[in-house]
TIMITI-382624 format. One record per residue (C-alpha): y, x, z; residue number from 0. Coordinates in Angstrom, 3 decimals. Last residue first. Example, Ala and Ser with C-alpha at 12.3 -4.5 7.8 and 13.67 -1.06 7.14 Angstrom:
-1.060, 13.670, 7.140, 1 $
-4.500, 12.300, 7.800, 0 $
This chain:
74.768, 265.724, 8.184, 478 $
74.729, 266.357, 4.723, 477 $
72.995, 270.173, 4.441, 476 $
69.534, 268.237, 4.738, 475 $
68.403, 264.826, 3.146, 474 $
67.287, 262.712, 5.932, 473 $
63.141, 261.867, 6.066, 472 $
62.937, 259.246, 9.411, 471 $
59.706, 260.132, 12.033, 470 $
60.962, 257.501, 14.500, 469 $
61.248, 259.334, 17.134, 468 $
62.937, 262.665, 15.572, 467 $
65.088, 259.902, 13.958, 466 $
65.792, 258.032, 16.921, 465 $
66.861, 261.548, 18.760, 464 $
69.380, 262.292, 16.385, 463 $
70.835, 259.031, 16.744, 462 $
70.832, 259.349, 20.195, 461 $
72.517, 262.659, 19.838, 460 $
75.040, 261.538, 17.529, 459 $
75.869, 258.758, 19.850, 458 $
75.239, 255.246, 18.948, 457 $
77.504, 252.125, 17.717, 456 $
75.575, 251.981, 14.335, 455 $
78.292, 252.884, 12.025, 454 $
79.690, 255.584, 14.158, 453 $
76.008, 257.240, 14.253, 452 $
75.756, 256.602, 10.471, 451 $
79.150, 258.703, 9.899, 450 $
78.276, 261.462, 12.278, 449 $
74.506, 261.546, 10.582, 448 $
75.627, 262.231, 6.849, 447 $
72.656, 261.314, 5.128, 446 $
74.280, 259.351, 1.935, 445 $
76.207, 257.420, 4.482, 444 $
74.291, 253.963, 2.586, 443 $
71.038, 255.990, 3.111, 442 $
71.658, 256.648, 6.556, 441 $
72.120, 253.181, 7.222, 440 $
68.996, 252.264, 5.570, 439 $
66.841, 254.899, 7.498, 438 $
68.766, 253.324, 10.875, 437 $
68.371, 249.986, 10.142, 436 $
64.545, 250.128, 8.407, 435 $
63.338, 252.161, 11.484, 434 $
64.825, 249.559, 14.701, 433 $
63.375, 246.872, 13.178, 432 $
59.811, 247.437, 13.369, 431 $
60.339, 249.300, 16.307, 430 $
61.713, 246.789, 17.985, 429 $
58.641, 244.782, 17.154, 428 $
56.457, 247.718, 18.498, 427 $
58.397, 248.027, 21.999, 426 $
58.143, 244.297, 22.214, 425 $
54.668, 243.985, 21.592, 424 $
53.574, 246.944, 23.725, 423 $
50.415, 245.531, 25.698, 422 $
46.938, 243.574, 25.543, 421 $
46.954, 242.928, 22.241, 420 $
47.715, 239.173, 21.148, 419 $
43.741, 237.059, 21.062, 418 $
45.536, 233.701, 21.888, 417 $
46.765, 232.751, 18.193, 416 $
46.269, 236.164, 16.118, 415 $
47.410, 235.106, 13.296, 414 $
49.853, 232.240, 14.765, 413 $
51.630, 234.986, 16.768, 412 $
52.096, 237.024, 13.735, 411 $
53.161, 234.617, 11.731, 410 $
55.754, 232.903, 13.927, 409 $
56.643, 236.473, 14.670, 408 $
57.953, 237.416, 11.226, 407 $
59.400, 233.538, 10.708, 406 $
61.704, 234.580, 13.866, 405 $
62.604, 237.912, 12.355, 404 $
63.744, 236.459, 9.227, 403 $
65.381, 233.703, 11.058, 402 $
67.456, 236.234, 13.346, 401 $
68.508, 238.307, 10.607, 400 $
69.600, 235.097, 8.418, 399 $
71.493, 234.218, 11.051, 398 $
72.958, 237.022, 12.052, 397 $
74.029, 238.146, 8.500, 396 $
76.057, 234.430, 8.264, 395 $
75.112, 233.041, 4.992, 394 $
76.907, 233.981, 1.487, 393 $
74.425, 235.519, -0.083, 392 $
73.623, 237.773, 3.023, 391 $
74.253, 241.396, 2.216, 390 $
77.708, 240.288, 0.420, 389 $
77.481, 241.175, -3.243, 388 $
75.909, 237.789, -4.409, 387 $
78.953, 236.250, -2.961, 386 $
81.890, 238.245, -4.738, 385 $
80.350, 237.358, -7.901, 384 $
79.961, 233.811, -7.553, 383 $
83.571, 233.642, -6.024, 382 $
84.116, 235.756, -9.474, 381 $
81.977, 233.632, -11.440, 380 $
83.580, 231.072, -10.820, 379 $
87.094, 231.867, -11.653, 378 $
86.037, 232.858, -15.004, 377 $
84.172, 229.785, -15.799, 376 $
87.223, 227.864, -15.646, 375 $
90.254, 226.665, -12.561, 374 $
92.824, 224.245, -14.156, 373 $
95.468, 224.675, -11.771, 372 $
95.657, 228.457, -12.262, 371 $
97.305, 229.988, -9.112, 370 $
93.834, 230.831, -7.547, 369 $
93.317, 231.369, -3.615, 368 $
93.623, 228.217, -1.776, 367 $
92.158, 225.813, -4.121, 366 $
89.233, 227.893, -5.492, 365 $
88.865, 229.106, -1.325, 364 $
87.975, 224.974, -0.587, 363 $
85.916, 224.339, -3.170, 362 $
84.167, 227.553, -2.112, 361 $
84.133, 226.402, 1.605, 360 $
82.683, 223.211, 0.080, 359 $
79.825, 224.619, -1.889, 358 $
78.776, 226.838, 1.245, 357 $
78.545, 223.514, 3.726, 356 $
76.930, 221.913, 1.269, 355 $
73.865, 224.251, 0.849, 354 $
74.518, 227.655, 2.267, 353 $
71.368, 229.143, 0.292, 352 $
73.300, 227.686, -2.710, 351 $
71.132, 227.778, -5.625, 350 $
73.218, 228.569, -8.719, 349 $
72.798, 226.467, -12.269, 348 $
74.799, 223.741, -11.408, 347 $
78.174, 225.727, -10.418, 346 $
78.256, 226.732, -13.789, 345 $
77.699, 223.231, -14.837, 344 $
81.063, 223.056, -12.736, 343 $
83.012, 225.661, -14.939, 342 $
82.005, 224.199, -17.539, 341 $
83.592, 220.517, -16.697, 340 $
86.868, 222.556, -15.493, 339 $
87.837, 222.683, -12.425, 338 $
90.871, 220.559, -11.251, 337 $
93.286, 221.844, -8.606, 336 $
95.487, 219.954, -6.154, 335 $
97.535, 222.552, -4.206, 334 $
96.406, 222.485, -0.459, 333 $
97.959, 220.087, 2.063, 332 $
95.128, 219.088, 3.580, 331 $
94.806, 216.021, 1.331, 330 $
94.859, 218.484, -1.745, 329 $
91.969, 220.197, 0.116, 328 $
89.666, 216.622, 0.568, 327 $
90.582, 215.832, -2.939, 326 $
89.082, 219.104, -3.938, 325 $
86.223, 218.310, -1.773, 324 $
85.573, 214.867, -3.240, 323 $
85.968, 216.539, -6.579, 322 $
83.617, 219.155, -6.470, 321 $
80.656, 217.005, -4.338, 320 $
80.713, 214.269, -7.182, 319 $
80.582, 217.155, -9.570, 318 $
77.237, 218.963, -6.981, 317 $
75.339, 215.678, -7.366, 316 $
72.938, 216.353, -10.134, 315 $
72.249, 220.015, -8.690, 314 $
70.148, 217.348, -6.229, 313 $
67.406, 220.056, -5.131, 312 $
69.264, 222.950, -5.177, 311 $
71.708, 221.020, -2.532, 310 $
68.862, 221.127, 0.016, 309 $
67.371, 218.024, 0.979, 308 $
67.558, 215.941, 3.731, 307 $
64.381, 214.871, 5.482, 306 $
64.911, 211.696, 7.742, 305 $
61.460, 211.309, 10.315, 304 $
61.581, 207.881, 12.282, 303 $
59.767, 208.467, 16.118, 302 $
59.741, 212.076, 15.877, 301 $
61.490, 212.587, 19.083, 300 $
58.707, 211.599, 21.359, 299 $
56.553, 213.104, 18.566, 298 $
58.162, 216.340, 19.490, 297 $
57.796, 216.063, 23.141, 296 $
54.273, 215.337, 23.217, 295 $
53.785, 218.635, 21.096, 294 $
56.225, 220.815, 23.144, 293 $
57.991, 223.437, 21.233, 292 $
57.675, 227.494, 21.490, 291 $
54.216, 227.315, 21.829, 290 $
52.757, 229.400, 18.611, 289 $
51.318, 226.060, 17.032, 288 $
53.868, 224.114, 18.600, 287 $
56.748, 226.712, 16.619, 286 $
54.646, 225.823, 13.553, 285 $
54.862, 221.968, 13.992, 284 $
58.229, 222.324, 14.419, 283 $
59.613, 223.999, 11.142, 282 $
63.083, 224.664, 11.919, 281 $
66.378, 222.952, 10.611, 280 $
66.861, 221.216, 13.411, 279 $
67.481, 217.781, 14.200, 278 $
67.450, 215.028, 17.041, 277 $
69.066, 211.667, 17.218, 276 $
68.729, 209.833, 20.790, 275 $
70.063, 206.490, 21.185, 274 $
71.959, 206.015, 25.211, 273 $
71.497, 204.576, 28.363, 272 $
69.887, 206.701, 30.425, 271 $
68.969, 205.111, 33.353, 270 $
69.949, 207.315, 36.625, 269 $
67.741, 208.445, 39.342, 268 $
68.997, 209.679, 42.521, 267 $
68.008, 212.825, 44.227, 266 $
71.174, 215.015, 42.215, 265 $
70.399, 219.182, 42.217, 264 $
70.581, 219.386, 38.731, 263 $
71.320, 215.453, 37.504, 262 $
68.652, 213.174, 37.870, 261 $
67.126, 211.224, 34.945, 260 $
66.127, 207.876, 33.425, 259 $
64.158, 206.197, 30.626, 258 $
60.782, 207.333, 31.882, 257 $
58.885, 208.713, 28.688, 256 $
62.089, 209.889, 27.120, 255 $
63.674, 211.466, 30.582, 254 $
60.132, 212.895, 31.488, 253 $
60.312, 214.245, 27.878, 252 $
64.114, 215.744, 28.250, 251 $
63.014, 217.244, 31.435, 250 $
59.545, 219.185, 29.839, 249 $
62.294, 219.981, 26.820, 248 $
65.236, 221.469, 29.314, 247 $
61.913, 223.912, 31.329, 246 $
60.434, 224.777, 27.703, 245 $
64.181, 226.207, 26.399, 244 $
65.614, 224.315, 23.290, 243 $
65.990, 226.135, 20.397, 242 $
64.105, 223.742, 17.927, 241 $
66.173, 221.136, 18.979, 240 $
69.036, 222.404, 16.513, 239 $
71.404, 219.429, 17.136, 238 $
70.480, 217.128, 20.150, 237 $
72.939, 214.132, 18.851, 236 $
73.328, 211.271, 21.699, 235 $
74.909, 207.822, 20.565, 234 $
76.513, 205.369, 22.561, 233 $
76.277, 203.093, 25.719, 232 $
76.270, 205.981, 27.589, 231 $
77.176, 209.173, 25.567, 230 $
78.929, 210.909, 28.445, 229 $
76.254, 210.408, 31.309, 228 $
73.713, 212.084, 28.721, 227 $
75.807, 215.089, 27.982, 226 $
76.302, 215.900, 31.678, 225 $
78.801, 214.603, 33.914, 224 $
80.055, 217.563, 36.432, 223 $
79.950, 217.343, 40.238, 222 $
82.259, 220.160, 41.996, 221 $
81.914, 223.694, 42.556, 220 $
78.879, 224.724, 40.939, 219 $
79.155, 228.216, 40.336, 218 $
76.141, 229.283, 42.216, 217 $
74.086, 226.314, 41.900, 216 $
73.386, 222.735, 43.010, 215 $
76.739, 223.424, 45.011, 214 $
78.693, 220.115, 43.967, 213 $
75.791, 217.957, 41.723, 212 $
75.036, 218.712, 38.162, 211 $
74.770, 217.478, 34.576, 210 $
72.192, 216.119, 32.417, 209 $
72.406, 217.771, 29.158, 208 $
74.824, 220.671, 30.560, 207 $
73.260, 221.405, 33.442, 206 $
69.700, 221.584, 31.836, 205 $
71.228, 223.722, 28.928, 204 $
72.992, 226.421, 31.570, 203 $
70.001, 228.827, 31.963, 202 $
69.452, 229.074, 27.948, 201 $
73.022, 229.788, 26.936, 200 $
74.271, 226.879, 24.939, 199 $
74.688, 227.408, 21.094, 198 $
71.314, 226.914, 19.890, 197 $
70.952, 223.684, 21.864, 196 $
73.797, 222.530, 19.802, 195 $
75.582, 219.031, 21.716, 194 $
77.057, 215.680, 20.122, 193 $
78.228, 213.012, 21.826, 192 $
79.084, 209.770, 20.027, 191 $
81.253, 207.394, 22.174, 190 $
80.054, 203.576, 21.945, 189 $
81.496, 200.985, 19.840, 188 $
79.153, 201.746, 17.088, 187 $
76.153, 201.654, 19.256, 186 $
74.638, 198.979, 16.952, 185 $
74.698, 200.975, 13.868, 184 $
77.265, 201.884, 11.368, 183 $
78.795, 204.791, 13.563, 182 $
75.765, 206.097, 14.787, 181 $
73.397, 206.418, 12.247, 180 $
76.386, 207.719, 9.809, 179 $
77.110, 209.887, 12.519, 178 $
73.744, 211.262, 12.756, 177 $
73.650, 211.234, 9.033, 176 $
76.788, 213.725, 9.112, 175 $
74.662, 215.866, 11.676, 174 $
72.415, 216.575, 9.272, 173 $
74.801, 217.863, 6.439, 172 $
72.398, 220.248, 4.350, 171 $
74.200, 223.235, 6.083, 170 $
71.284, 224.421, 7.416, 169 $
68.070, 223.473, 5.891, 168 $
67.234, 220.239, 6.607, 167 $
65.224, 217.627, 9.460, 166 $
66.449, 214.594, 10.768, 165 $
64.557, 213.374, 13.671, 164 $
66.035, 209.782, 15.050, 163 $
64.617, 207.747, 17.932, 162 $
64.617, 204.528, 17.431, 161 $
67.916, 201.969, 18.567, 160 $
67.646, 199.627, 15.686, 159 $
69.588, 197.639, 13.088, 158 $
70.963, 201.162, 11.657, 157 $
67.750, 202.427, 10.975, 156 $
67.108, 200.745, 7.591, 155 $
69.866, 201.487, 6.076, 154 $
70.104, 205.135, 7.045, 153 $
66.731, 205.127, 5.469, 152 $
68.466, 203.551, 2.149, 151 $
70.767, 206.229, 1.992, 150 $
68.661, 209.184, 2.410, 149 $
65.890, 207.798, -0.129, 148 $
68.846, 207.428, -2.387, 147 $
70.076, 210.979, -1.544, 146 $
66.970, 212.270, -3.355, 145 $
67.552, 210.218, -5.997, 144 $
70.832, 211.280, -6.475, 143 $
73.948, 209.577, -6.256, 142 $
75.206, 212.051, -3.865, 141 $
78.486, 211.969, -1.201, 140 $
77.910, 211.506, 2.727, 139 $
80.320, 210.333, 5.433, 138 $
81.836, 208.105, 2.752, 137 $
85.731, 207.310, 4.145, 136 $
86.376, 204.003, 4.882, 135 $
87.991, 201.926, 2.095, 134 $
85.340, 199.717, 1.296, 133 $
85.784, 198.148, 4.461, 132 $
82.445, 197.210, 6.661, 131 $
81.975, 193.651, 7.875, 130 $
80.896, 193.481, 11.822, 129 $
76.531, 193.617, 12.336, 128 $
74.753, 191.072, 12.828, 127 $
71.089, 191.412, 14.164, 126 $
68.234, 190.080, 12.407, 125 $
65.922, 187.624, 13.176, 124 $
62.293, 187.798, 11.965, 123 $
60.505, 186.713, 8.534, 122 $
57.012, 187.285, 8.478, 121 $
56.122, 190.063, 5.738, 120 $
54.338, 189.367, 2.986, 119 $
56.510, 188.473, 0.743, 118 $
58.675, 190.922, 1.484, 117 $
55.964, 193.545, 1.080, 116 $
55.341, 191.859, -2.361, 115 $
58.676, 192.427, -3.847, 114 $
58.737, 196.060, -2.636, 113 $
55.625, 196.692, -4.248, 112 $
57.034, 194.767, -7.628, 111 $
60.099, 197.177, -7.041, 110 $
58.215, 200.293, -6.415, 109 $
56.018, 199.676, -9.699, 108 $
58.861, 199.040, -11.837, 107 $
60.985, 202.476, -10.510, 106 $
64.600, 201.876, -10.283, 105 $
67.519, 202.924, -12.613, 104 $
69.564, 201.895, -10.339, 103 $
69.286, 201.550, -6.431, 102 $
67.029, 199.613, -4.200, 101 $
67.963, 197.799, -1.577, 100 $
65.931, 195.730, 0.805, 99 $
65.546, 192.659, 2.679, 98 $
68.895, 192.294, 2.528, 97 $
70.988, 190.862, 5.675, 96 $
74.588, 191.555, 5.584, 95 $
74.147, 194.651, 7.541, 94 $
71.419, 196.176, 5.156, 93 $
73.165, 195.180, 1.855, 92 $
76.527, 196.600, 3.075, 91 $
74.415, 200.108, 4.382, 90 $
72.844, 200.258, 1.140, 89 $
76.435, 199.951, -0.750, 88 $
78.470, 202.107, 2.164, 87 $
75.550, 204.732, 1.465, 86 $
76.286, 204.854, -2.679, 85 $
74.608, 203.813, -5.344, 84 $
76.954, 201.769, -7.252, 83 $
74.658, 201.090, -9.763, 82 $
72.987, 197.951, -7.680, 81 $
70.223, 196.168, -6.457, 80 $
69.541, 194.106, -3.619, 79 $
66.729, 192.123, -2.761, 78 $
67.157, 189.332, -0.821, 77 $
64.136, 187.250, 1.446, 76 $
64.912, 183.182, 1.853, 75 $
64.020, 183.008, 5.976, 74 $
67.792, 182.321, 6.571, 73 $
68.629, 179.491, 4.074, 72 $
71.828, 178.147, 4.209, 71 $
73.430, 180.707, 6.332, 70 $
71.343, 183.992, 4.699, 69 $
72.089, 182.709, 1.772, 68 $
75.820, 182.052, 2.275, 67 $
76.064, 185.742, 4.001, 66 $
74.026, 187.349, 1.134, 65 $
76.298, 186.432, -1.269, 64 $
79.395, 188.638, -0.770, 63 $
76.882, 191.426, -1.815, 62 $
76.248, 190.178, -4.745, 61 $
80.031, 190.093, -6.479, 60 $
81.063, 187.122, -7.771, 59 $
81.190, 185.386, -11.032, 58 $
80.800, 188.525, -13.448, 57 $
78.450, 190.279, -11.591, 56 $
78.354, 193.790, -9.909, 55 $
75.825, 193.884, -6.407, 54 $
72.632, 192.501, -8.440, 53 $
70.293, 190.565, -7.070, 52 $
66.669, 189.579, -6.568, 51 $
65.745, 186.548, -4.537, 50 $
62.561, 185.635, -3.034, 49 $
60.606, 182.375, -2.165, 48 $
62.638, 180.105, -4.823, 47 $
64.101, 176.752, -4.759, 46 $
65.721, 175.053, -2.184, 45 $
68.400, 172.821, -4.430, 44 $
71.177, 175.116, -3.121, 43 $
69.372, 178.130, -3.655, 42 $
69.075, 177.396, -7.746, 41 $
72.958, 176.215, -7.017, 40 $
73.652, 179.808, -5.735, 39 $
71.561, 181.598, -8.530, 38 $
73.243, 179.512, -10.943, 37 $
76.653, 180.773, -9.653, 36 $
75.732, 184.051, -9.276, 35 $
75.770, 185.103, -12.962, 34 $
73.141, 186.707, -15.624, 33 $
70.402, 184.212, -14.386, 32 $
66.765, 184.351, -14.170, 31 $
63.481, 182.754, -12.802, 30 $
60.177, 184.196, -12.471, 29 $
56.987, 182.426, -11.133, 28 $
54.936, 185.336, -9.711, 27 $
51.223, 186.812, -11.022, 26 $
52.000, 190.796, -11.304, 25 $
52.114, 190.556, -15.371, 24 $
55.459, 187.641, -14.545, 23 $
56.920, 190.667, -12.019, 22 $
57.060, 192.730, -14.903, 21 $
58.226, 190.938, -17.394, 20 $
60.394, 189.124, -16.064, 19 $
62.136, 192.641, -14.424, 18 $
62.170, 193.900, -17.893, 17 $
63.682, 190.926, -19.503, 16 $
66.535, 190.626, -16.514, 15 $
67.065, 194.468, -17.446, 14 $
67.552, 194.230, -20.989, 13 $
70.020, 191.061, -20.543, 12 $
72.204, 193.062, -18.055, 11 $
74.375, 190.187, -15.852, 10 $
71.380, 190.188, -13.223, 9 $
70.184, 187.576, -11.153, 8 $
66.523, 187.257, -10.239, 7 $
64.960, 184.067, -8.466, 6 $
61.111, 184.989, -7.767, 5 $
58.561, 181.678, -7.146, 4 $
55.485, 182.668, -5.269, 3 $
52.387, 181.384, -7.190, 2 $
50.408, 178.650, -5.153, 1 $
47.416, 179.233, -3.227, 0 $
């Protein structure tokens, strides 16, 4: 069989020689151009089984390539690289037509596995998608190579209609890559609907996914549309899925498995007509190991798995982050502010529990709150400061309360799996909780038992009572 023939252009001499080298020790025919040009006429006269390409050349940018490629010679596979490594750039490669995309510096070994999987794999049409602008605004920033593999899955979804699981500590940005999934994919011209299972009480979810006929329920006095009636012909975002009830995730499954659904106290079937993008920032496979989550339903949803990582793991990104959200507050009409290149390795070196979302309500509070327009170190670590003295390190007490508990019973219940005692788990959990708040609360009064009944919403004799109950040591003569 004969050698596949590789065309490669590249205006960086160091990298064409690498890239020759390389794929000529994996057994291809390499050819290699610094401009566009002679990798058009090479086309032209039919040669080659694969291009390579850079996006920035002298000639004519990559990118604007494809199309004639792809036009004169559809089953040719292109791969794209580029320095530019943004999502608009792996999102432009994917819509024009690119086999692949793979940003700079790249791994050797990735790229000649990447060459051969395109080799390999039979050529199939692809669907056109309309020209992006360069001017739209980036729904996610990061150059790292953690938001590379981000980027370049976005890519490759957006020429289907799979289901989505994104998974990421809060504040990571998940439901920015359900947009992103949305709004460069083939649904683009359909509404996106987003709804938080964690934020819906549990007896109205199933009315409010799938909506519900006059009188269905007390309350109900006309027909309302449900979540899955609005997004028709779009996108549907189930944000923190892990909170679902059991009854809403048995109906979402039938709806999966089926393709249709009736609306709460409705007879008729409807098709449901829309791309389903799940996340949570919950560990799944241990809330189906203590039955809080359907397995069936959660490889239903876990079609195409996106991990996002937390902003301690791409510190690298955190400048790009600084100035797009000072830009963002100047555009808001707040001062415009610079911080200083120390004062942002600063920034570097903490580990933002809140992820994103924390690092850009700080942007945000530098630019509201300091009269310097040069903000340094100093202004730092104050907001640092002023953080790391809040209970929570700058999360929402409740939610870090209710996740602490939640990963306390997760381990309990998966310890003793179906051998629980027989009786008094609820009175012994709120025990467990109820002891440390009111010892630790009558610690920070320094004993005095008025105070600490005030601060816990209780009567004094309550309070009294609790710590007769719950056998707590107060210092005498202070309350």
């Amino acid at each position: 069989m004969a050698e596949a023939s590789i065309l490669i252009a590249d205006d960086d001499t160091g990298i064409r020689t690498i890239l020759n080298q390389a794929l000529g020790r994996a057994g291809y025919a390499v050819r290699s151009t610094g401009n566009a040009s002679t990798l058009w006429n090479w086309i032209k006269d039919g040669d080659g089984d694969l291009v390579i390409t850079d996006v920035v050349m002298p000639d004519e940018n990559g990118l604007d390539l494809i199309p004639r490629i792809r036009k004169l010679r559809p089953d040719l596979r292109i791969i794209v690289m580029s320095a530019q490594n943004t999502l608009l750039t792996a999102v432009k490669a994917a819509e024009r037509g690119a086999f692949e995309y793979l940003p700079k510096p790249f791994d050797l070994s990735e790229l000649v596995a990447v060459v051969k999987r395109a080799l390999d794999t039979p050529s199939g049409k692809r669907v056109s998608k309309p020209d992006l602008h360069d001017e739209e605004r980036l729904p996610l920033i990061g150059r790292s190579a953690a938001m590379q593999e981000v980027y370049r899955s976005v890519a490759r979804l957006i020429s289907t209609d799979l289901t989505v699981m994104i998974t990421g500590e809060s504040g990571t940005g998940k439901e920015l890559v359900a947009r992103a999934l949305h709004d460069y994919g083939q649904r683009r011209s359909g509404p996106f609907v987003a709804v938080n299972m964690a934020a819906i009480p549990r007896e109205l979810i199933e009315s409010e996914l799938f909506g519900h006929e006059k009188g269905a329920f007390t309350g109900a006095a006309q027909r309302t549309s449900g979540k899955f009636e609005q997004a028709a012909g779009g996108t549907l975002f189930l944000d923190e899925i892990g909170d679902m009830p059991s009854e809403a995730q048995t109906r979402l499954l039938r709806v999966l498995q089926e393709g249709e659904y009736t609306v709460v106290g409705g007879r008729k079937s409807i098709k449901a007509d829309v791309r389903i993008i799940a996340a949570t920032h919950r560990d799944l496979t241990e809330l189906i190991k203590v039955g809080l989550f359907r397995e069936d339903l959660y490889y239903r949803l876990n079609v195409v798995p996106v991990r996002l990582p937390a902003l301690r793991q791409r510190t690298e990104d955190i400048p790009e982050l600084v100035q797009h959200f000072l830009a963002q507050a100047a555009a808001d009409g707040l001062p415009e502010k610079s911080i200083e290149p120390d004062a942002v390795a600063r920034m570097k070196t903490y580990r933002w529990p809140g992820n994103v979302r924390e690092l850009e309500n700080m942007v945000k509070r530098l630019a509201a709150l300091y009269a310097e327009e040069s903000l340094g170190v100093d202004a730092i670590e104050m907001e640092l400061a002023t953080v790391s003295s809040a209970p929570t390190s700058g999360v929402a007490t409740q939610e870090n309360l209710a996740d602490a508990v939640e990963q306390h019973l997760n381990l309990y219940f998966a310890r003793f799996g179906n051998d629980l005692p027989p009786e008094g788990l609820y009175d012994r959990i709120l025990r467990e909780i109820e002891r440390p708040l009111v010892s630790l609360t009558l610690n920070a009064t320094a004993g005095n038992q008025l105070k600490a009944a005030r601060v816990l919403g209780l009567n004094r004799n309550t309070l009294r009572k609790k710590i007769k109950d719950l056998d707590i040591s107060v210092r005498r003569g202070l309350g």
